[in-house]
N, C-alpha and C positions, 0 to 999 in steps of 0.2 A: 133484737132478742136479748132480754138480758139474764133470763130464766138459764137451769141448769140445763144444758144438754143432753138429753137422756141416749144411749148408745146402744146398739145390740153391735156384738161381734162376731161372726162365723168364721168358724175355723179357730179349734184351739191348740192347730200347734205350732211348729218354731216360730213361723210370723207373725201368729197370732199372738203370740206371749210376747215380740216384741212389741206388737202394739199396745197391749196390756198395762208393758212395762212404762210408756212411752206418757201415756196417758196417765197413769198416776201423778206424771208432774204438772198437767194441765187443770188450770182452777177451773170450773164452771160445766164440767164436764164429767157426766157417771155412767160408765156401761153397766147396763139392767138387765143385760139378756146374753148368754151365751151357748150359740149354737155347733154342735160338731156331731160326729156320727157316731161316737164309742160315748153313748152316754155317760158309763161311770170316771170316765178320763175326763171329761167335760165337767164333770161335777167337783172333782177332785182341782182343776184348776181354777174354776171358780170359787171355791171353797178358798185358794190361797191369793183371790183379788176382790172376794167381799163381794161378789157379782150373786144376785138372789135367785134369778131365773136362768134355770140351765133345759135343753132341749135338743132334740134332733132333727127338725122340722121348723127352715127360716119362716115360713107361713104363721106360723104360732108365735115370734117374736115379733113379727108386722103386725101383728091384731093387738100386740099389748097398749092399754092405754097410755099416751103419751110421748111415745116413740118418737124421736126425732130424724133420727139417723143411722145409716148402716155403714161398719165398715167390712168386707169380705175375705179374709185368708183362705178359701177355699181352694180346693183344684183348680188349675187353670180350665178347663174343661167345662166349667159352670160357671166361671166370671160373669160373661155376656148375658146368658138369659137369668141367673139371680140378681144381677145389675138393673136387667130390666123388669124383673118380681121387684126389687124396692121402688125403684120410680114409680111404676103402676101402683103402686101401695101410697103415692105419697111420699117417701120416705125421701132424704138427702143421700146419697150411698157415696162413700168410697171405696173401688177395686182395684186391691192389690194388683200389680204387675203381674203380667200382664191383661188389657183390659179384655181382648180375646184371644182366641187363637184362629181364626178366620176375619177378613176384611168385612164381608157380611153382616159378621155379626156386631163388630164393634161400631160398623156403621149405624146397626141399627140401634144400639145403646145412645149413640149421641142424636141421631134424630130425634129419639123418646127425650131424650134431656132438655131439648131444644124445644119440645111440645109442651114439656111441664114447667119450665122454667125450674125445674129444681139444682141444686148443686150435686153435682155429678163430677168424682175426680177421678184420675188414675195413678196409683202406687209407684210413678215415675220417680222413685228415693233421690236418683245422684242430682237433679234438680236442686235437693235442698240438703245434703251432702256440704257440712263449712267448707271442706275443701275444696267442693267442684262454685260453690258460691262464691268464696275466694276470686277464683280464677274470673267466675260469670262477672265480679263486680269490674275488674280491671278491663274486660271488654266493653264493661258498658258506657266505661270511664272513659275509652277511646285509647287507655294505657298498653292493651293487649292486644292481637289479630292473629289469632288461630292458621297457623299454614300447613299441619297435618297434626291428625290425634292418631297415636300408636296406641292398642288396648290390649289385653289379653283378659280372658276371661278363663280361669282353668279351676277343675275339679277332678274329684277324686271319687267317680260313680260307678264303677263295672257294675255294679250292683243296685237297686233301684233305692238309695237311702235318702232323707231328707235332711235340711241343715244342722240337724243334734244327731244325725250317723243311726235315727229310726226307719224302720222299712215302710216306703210311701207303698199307698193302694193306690196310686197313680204315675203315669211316665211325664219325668218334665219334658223342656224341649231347647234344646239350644240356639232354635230360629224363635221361636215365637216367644219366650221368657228370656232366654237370655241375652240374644244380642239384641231384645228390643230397649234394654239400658242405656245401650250404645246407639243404637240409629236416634233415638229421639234426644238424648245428650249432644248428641257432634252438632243435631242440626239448632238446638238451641242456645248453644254456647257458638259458634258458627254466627248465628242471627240470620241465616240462608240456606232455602229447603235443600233435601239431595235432591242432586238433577239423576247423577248415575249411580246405578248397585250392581254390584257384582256377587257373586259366591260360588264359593265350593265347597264339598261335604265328603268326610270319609266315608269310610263300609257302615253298611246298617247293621247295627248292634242286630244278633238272630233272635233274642229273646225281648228287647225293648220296643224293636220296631223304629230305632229312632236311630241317625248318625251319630257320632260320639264326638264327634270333632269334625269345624267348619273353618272358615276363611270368607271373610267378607271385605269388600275394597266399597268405598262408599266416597264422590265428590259433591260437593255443595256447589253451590251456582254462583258462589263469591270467586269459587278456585279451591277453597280449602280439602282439604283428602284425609283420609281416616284408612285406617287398616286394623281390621279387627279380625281376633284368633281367640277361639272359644275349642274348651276340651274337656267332654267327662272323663279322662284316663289321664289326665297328668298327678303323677306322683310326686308331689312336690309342695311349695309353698299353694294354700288354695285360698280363691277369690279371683276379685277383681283389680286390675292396675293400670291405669287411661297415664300417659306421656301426653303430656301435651309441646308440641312445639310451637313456637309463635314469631312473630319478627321482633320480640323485644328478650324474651325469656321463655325456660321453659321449666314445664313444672311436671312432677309425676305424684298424683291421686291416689291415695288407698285408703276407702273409703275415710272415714273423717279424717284423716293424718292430709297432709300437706309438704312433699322437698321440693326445692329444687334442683335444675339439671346435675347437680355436684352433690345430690345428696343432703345438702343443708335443709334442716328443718327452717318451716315454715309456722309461725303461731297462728293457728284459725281461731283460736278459744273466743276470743271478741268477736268474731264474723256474723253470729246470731246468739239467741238467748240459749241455746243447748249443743252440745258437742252430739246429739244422737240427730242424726239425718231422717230416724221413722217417726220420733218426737215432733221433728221441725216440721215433717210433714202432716203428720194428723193437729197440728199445730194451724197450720195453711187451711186444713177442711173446716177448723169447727170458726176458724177467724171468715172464710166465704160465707158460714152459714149465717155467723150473727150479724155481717153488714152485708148480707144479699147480694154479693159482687160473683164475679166466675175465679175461682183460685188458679193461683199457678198449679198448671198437670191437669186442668179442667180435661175431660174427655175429648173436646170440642180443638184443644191445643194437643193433644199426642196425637190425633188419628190417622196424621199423613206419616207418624212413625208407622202405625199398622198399611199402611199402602205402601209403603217400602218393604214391609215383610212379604205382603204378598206377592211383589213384582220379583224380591227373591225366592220364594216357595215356586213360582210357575220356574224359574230359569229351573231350579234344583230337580224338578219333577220333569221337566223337559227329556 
């Protein structure tokens, strides 16, 4: 494929504008379509990325002549079945993290992938993250060997807000969006599935319906162990921060930055062609699309992070 890429985007807000942003620097590639639910917000963002077609209805961006591709920001709660509205369309889709929120249904997103041959990825970011790439390159080099990944995942949610502090019309979830960063990161950087999951969950939030803070113990079948602490009520620095320990070095993640165990910066600037990790990833979709290959985060490679989710969702619901 040597032709422009033509793109629709759903969902115009924080991730979706970082996709927006991400892709302007990509040659060969134009989103033509942008779908969200508050039309005149839709239009207004569109208006400030040169995008023509704005709607509220993905079904009307699938019928535009041309079309090549979909990438989705939407609720977690629609991933799966508008993942499988674009394949059935024909369409190449990428779904934001995460690709479901049930085993079911992610299974049946890759199935449908597998039927169509189309490119099907999932918004696995710390994948292509300089920093966690970094790290990934030294294992592959045989330089590194992963013996625990310490993580914390902390926010600052009593309240149902989204990443620019807007009020979501949706509940995220700290099993199925957030520590699915982490289960499919340990085991890929690891190079060895989990064998064991463990978790725990505080009090259910009375108005969210959701825990607000968990504890996840996670081993791979190499040995290696992960301890992950995820929290919507930390008051404090927010994000994400993966430790790595290993038998040569250790390194601590936040998000593109790079130390080591002392604190010393680490230069990733060289590690790929952009310092943005949602860049490098829609970066990875449109490069599967034009040589027909399965990209890193294919559907088909995170799934057994969602079959860790679920074998934690039954313990927690137990």
């Amino acid at each position: 494929m040597s032709k422009t890429i033509n793109v629709a985007l759903a969902g115009a807000g924080a991730f979706g504008i970082k996709h927006l942003d991400g892709i302007r620097n990509i040659d060969g590639v134009k989103v033509v379509s942008l779908v969200s639910r508050d039309l005149d917000k839709t239009r207004e963002v569109a208006g400030k990325y040169g995008i023509g077609h704005v709607t509220t209805e993905l079904a009307e961006s699938l019928a535009l002549p041309g079309l090549d591709a979909v990438i989705l920001c939407t609720p977690t709660q629609m991933h799966a079945a508008q993942g499988i509205q674009c394949l059935k369309a024909g369409k190449h889709v990428q779904v934001e993290i995460p690709l479901a929120d049930s085993l079911k249904e992610a299974r049946a997103v890759v199935d449908l992938q597998r039927q169509t041959g189309l490119v099907a990825m999932c918004g696995h970011t710390r994948r292509f993250n300089p920093s966690h790439q970094y790290v990934h390159k030294k294992i592959v080099a045989g330089q590194f060997r992963i013996q625990q990944m310490d993580v914390q995942t902390y926010f600052f949610r009593r309240t149902n807000m989204n990443a620019l502090g807007q009020a979501r019309s949706w509940t995220d979830h700290l099993l199925w969006h957030h520590a699915a960063h982490t289960v499919d990161l340990f085991a890929y950087q690891a190079g060895s599935p989990v064998v064991q999951a463990n978790a725990l969950q505080g009090p259910i939030h009375p108005e969210l319906g959701i825990a607000m803070d968990m504890s996840i113990q996670l081993k791979a079948a190499n040995g290696a162990i992960c301890t992950l602490s995820l929290s919507f009520n930390n008051d404090g620095p927010l994000g994400t921060f993966f430790r790595y320990i290993g038998d040569t070095a250790t390194y601590i993640a936040r998000y593109d930055d790079l130390v080591n165990g002392k604190e010393e910066k680490i230069d990733v600037s060289k590690v790929d062609v952009s310092m943005n990790g949602i860049e490098l990833q829609d970066r990875e979709f449109f490069a599967a699309i034009r040589e027909g290959r399965e990209p890193n985060a294919s559907v088909a490679q995170v799934l057994p992070c969602y079959e860790v989710l679920h074998r934690l969702e039954q313990q927690l619901n137990a």
